[in-house]
N, CA, C and O atoms as CSV, one atom per row, in Angstrom:
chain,resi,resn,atom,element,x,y,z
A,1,UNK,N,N,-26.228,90.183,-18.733
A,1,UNK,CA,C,-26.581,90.564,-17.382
A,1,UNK,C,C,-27.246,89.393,-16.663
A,1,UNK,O,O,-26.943,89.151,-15.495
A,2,UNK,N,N,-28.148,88.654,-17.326
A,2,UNK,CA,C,-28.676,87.273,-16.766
A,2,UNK,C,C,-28.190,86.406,-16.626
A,2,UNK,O,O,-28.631,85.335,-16.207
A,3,UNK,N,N,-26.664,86.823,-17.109
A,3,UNK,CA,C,-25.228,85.874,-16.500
A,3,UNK,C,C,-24.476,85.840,-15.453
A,3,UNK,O,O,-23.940,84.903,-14.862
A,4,UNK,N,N,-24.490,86.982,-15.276
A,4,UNK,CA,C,-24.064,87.040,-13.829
A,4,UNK,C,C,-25.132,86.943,-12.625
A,4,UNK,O,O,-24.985,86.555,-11.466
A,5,UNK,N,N,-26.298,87.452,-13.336
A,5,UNK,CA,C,-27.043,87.138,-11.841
A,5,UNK,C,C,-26.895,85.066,-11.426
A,5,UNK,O,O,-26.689,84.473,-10.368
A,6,UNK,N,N,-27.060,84.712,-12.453
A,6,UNK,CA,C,-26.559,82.463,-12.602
A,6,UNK,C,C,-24.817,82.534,-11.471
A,6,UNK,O,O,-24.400,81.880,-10.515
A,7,UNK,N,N,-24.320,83.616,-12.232
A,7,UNK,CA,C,-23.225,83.272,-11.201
A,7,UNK,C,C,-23.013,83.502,-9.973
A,7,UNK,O,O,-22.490,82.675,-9.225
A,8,UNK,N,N,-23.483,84.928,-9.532
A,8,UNK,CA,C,-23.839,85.094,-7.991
A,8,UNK,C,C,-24.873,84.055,-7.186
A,8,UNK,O,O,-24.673,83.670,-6.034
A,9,UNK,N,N,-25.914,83.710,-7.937
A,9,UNK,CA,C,-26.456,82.602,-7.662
A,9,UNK,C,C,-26.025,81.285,-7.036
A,9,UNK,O,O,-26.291,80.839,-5.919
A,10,UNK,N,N,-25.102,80.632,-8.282
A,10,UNK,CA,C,-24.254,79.733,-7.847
A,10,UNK,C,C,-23.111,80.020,-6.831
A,10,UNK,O,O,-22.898,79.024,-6.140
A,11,UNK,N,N,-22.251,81.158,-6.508
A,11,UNK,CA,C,-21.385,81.187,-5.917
A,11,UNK,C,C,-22.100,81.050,-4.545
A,11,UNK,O,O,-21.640,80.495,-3.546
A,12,UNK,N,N,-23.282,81.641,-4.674
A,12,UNK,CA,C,-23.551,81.519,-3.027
A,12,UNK,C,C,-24.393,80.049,-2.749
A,12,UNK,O,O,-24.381,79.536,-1.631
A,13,UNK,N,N,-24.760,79.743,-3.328
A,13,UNK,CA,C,-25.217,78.089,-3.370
A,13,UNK,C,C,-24.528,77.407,-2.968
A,13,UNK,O,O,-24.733,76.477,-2.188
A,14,UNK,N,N,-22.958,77.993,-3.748
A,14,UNK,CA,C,-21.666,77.175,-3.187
A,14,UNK,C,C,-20.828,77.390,-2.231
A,14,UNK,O,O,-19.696,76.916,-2.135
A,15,UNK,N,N,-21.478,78.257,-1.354
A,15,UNK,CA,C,-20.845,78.581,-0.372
A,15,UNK,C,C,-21.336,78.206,0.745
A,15,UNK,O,O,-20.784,77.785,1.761
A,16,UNK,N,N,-23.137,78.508,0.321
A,16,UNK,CA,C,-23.806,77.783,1.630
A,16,UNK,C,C,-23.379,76.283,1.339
A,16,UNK,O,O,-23.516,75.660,2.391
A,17,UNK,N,N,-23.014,75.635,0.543
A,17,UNK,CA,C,-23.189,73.961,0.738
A,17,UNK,C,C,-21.697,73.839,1.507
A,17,UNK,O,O,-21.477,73.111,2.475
A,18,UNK,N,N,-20.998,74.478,1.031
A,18,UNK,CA,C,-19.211,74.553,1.925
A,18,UNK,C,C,-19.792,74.681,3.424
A,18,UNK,O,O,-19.659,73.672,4.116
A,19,UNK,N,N,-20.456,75.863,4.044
A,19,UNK,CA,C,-20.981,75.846,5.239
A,19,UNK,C,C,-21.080,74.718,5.898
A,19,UNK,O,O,-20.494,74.411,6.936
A,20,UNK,N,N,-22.371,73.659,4.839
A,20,UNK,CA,C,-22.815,73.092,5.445
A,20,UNK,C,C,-21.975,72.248,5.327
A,20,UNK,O,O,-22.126,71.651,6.393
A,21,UNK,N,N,-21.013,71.632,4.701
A,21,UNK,CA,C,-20.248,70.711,4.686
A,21,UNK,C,C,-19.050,70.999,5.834
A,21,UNK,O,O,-18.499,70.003,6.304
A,22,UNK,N,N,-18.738,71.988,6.180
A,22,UNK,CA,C,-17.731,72.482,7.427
A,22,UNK,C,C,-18.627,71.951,8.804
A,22,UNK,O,O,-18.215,71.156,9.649
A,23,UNK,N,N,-20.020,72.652,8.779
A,23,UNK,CA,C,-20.187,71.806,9.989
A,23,UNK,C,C,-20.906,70.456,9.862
A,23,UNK,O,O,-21.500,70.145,10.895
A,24,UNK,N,N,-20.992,69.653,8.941
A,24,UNK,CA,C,-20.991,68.234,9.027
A,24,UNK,C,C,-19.942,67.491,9.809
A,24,UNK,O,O,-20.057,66.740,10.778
A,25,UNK,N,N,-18.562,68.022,8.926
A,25,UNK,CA,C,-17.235,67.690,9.017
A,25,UNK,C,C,-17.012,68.007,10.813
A,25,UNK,O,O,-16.546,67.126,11.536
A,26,UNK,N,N,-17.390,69.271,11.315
A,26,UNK,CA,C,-17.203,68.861,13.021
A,26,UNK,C,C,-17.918,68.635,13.509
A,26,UNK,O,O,-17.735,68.585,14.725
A,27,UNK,N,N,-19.125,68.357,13.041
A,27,UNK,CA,C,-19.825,67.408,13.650
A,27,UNK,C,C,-19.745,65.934,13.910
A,27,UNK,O,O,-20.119,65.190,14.816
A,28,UNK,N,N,-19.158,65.805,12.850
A,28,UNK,CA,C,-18.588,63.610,12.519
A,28,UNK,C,C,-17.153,63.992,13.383
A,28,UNK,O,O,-16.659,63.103,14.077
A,29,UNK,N,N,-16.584,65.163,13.328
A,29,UNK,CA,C,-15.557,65.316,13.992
A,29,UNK,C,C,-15.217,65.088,15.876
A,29,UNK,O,O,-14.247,64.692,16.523
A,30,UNK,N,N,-16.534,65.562,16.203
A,30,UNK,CA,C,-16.944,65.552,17.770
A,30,UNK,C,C,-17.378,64.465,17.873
A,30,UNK,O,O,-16.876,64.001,18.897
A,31,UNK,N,N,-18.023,63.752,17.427
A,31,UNK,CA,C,-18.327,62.238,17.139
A,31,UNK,C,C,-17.581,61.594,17.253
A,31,UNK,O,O,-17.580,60.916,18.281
A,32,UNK,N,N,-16.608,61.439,16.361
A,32,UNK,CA,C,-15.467,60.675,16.516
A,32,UNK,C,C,-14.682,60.857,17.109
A,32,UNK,O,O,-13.803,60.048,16.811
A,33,UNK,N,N,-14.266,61.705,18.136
A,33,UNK,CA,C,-13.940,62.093,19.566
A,33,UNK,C,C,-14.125,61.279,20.217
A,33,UNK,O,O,-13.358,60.455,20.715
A,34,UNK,N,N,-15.798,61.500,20.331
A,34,UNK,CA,C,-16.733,61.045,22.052
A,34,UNK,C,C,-16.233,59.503,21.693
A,34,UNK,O,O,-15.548,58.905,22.524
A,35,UNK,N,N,-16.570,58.910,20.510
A,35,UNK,CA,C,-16.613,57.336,20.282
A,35,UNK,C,C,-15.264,57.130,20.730
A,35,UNK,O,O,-15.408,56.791,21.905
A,36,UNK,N,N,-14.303,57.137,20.528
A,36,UNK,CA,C,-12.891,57.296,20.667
A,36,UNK,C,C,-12.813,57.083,22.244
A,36,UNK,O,O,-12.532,56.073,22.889
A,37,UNK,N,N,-13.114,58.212,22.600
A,37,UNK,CA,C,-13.391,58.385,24.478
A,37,UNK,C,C,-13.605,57.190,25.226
A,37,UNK,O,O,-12.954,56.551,26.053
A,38,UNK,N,N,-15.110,57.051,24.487
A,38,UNK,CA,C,-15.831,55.831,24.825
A,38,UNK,C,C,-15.459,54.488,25.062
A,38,UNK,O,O,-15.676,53.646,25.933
A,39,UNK,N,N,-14.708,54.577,23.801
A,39,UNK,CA,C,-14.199,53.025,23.277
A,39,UNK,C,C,-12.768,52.838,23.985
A,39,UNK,O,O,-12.222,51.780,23.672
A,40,UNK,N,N,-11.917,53.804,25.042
A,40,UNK,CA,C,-11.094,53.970,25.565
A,40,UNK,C,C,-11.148,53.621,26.649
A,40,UNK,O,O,-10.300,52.894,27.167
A,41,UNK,N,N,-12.454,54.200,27.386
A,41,UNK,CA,C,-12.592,54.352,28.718
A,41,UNK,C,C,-13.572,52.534,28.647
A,41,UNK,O,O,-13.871,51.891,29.654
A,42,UNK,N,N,-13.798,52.211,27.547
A,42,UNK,CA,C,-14.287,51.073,27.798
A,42,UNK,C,C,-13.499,49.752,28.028
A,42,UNK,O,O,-13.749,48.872,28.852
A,43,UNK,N,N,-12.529,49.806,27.152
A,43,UNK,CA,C,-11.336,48.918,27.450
A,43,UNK,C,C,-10.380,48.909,28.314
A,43,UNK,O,O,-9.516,48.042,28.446
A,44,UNK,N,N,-10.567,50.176,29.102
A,44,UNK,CA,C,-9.444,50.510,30.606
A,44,UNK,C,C,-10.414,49.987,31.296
A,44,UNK,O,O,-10.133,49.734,32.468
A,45,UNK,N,N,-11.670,49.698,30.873
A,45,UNK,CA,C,-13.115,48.894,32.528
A,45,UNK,C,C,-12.384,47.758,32.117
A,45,UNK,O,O,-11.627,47.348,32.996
A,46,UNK,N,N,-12.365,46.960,30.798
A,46,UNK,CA,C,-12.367,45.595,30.168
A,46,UNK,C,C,-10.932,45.102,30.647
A,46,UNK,O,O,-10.906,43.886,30.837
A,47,UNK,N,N,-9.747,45.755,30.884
A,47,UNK,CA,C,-8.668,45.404,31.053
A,47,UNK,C,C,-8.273,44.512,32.661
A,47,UNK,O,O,-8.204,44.927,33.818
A,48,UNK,N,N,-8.112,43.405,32.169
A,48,UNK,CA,C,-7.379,42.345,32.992
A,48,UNK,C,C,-6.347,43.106,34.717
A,48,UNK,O,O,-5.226,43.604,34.821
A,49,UNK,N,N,-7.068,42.924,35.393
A,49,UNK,CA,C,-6.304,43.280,36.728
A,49,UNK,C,C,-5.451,42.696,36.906
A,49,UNK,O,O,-5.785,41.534,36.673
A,50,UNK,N,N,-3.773,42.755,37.397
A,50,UNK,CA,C,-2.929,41.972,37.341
A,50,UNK,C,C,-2.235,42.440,38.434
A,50,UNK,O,O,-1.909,43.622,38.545
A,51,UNK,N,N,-1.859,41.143,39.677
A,51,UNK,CA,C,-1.371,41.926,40.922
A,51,UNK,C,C,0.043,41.713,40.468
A,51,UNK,O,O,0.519,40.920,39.656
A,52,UNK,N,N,0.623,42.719,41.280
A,52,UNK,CA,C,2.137,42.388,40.777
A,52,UNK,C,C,2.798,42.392,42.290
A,52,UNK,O,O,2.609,43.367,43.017
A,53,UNK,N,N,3.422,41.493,42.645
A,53,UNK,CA,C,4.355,40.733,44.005
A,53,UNK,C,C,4.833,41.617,44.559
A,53,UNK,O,O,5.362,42.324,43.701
A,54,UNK,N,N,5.041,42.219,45.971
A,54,UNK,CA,C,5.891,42.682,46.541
A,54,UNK,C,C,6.853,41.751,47.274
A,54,UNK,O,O,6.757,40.806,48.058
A,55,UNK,N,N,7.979,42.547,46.576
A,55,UNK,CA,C,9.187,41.740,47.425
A,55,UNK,C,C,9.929,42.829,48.034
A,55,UNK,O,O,10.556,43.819,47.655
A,56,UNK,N,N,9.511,42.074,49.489
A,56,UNK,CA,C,9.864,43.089,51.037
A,56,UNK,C,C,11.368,43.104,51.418
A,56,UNK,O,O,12.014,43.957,52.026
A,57,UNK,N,N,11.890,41.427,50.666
A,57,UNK,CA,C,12.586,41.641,51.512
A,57,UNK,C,C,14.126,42.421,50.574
A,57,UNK,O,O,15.309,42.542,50.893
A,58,UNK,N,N,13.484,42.735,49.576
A,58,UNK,CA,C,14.832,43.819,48.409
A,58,UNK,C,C,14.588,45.505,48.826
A,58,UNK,O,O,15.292,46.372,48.307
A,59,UNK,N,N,13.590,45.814,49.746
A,59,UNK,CA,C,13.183,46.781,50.048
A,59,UNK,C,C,13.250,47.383,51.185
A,59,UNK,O,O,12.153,47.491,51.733
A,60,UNK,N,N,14.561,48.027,52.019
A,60,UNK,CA,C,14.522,47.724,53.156
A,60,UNK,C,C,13.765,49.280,53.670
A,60,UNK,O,O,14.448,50.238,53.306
A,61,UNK,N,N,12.866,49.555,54.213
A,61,UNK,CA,C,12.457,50.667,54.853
A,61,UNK,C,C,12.632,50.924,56.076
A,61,UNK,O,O,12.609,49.971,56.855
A,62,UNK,N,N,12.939,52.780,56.786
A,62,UNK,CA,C,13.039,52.966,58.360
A,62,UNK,C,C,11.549,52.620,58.675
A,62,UNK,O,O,10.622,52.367,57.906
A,63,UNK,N,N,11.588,52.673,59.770
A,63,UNK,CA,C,9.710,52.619,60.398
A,63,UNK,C,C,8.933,53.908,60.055
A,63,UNK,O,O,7.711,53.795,59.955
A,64,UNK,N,N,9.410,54.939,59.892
A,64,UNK,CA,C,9.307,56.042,59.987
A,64,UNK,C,C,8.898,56.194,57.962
A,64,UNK,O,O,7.733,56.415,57.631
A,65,UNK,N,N,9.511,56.107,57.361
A,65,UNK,CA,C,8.735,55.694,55.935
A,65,UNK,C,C,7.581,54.678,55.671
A,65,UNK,O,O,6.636,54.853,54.902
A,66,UNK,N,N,7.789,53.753,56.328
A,66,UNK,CA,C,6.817,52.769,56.002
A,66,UNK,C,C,5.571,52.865,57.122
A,66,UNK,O,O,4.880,51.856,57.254
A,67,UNK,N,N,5.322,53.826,57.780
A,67,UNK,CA,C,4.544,54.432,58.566
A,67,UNK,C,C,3.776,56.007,57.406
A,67,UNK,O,O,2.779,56.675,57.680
A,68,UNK,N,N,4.398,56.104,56.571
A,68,UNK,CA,C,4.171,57.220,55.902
A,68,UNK,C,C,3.442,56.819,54.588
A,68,UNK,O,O,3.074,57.638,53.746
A,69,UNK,N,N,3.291,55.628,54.509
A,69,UNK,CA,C,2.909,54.592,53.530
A,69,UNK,C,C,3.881,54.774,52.051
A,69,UNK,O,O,3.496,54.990,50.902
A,70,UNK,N,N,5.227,54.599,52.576
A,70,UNK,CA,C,5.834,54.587,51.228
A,70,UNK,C,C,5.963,53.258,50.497
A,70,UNK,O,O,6.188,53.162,49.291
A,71,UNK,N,N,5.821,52.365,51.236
A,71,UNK,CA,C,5.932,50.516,50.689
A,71,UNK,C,C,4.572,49.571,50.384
A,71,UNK,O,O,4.360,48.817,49.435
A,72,UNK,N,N,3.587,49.953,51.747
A,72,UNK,CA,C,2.557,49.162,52.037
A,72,UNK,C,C,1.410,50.088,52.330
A,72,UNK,O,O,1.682,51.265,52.569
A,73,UNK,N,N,-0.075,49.618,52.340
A,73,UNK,CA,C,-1.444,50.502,52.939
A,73,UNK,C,C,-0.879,49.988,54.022
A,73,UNK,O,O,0.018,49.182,54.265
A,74,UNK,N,N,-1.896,50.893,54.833
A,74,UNK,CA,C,-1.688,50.507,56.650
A,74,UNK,C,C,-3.078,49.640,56.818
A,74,UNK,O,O,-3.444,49.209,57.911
A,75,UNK,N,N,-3.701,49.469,55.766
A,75,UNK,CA,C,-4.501,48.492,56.154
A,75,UNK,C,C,-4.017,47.286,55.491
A,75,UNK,O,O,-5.007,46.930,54.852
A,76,UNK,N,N,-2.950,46.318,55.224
A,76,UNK,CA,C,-2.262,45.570,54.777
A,76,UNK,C,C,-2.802,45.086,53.643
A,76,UNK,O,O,-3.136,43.916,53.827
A,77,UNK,N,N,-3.155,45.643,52.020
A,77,UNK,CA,C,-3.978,45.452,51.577
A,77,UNK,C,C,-2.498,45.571,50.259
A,77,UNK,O,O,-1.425,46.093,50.562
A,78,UNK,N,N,-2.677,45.199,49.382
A,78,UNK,CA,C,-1.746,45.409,48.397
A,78,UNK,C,C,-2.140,46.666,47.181
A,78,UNK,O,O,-3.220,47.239,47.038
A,79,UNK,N,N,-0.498,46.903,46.169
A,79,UNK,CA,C,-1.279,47.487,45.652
A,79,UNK,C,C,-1.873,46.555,43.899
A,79,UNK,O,O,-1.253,45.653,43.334
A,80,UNK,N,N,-2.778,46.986,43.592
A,80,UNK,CA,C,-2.998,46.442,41.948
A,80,UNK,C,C,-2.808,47.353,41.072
A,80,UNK,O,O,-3.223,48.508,41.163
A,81,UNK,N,N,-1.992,46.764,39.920
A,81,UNK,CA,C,-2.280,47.891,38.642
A,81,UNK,C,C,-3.053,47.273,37.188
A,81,UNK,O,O,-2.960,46.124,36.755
A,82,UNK,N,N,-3.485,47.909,36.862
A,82,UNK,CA,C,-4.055,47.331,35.643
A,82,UNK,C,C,-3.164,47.473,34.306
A,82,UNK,O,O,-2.490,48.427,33.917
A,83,UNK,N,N,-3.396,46.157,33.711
A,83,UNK,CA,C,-2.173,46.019,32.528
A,83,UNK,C,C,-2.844,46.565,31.134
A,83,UNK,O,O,-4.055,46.417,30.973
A,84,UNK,N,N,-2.352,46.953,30.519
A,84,UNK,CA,C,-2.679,47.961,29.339
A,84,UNK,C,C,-1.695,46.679,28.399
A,84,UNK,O,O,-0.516,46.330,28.461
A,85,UNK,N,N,-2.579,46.354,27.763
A,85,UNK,CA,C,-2.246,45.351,26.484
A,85,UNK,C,C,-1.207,45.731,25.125
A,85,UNK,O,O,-1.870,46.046,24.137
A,86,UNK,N,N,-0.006,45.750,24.952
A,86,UNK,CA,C,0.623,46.091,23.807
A,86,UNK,C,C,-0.060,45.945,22.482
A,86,UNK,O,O,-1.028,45.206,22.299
A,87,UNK,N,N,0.536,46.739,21.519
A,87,UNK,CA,C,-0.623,46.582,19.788
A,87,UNK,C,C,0.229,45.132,19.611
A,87,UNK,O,O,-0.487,44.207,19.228
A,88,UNK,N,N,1.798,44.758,19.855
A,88,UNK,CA,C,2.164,43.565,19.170
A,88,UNK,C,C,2.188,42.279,20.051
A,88,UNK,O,O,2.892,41.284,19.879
A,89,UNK,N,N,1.372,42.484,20.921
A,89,UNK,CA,C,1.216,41.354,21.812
A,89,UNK,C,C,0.277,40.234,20.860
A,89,UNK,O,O,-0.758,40.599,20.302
A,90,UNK,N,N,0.792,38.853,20.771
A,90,UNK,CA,C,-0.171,37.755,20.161
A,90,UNK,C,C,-0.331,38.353,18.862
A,90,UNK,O,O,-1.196,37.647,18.343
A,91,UNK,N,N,0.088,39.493,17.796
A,91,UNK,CA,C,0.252,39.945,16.640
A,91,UNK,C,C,1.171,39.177,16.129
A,91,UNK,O,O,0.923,39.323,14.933
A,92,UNK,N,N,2.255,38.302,16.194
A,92,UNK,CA,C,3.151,38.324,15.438
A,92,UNK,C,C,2.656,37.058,14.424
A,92,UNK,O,O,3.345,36.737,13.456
């Protein structure tokens, strides 16, 4: 009889430590999320602005589009995109 009480004992010992090991596990889990996030949104700040050319004259627009701003701002301002770096760029 003082055997089984050792085993109910242990089973629940081992259940609370599973507990606690489940929420460790989403805890390092949400963690490694946010860092992820972080480290994402940090390298889209870090990333190289790169204007890229408009060529007007392969583009022919009515007035009536390019009044609607389908080509250009109306404040003659261009547009920029930011370049997102390939994994095999300078890798090889």
């Amino acid at each position: 009889m003082n055997m089984i009480d050792h085993r109910a004992y242990f089973s629940r010992r081992a259940a609370q430590e599973r507990r606690l090991a489940d929420a460790a596990a989403d805890c390092t889990a949400r963690h490694a999320h946010r860092e992820m996030a972080r480290c994402y949104a940090d390298l889209a700040r870090e990333a190289p602005r790169v204007e890229w050319p408009v060529q007007s004259d392969s583009i022919v627009l009515s007035p009536r589009a390019a009044s609607a701003g389908a080509s250009a701002r109306s404040d003659g301002s261009r547009r920029v995109k930011t370049a997102i770096p390939s994994r095999e760029a300078g890798h090889s």
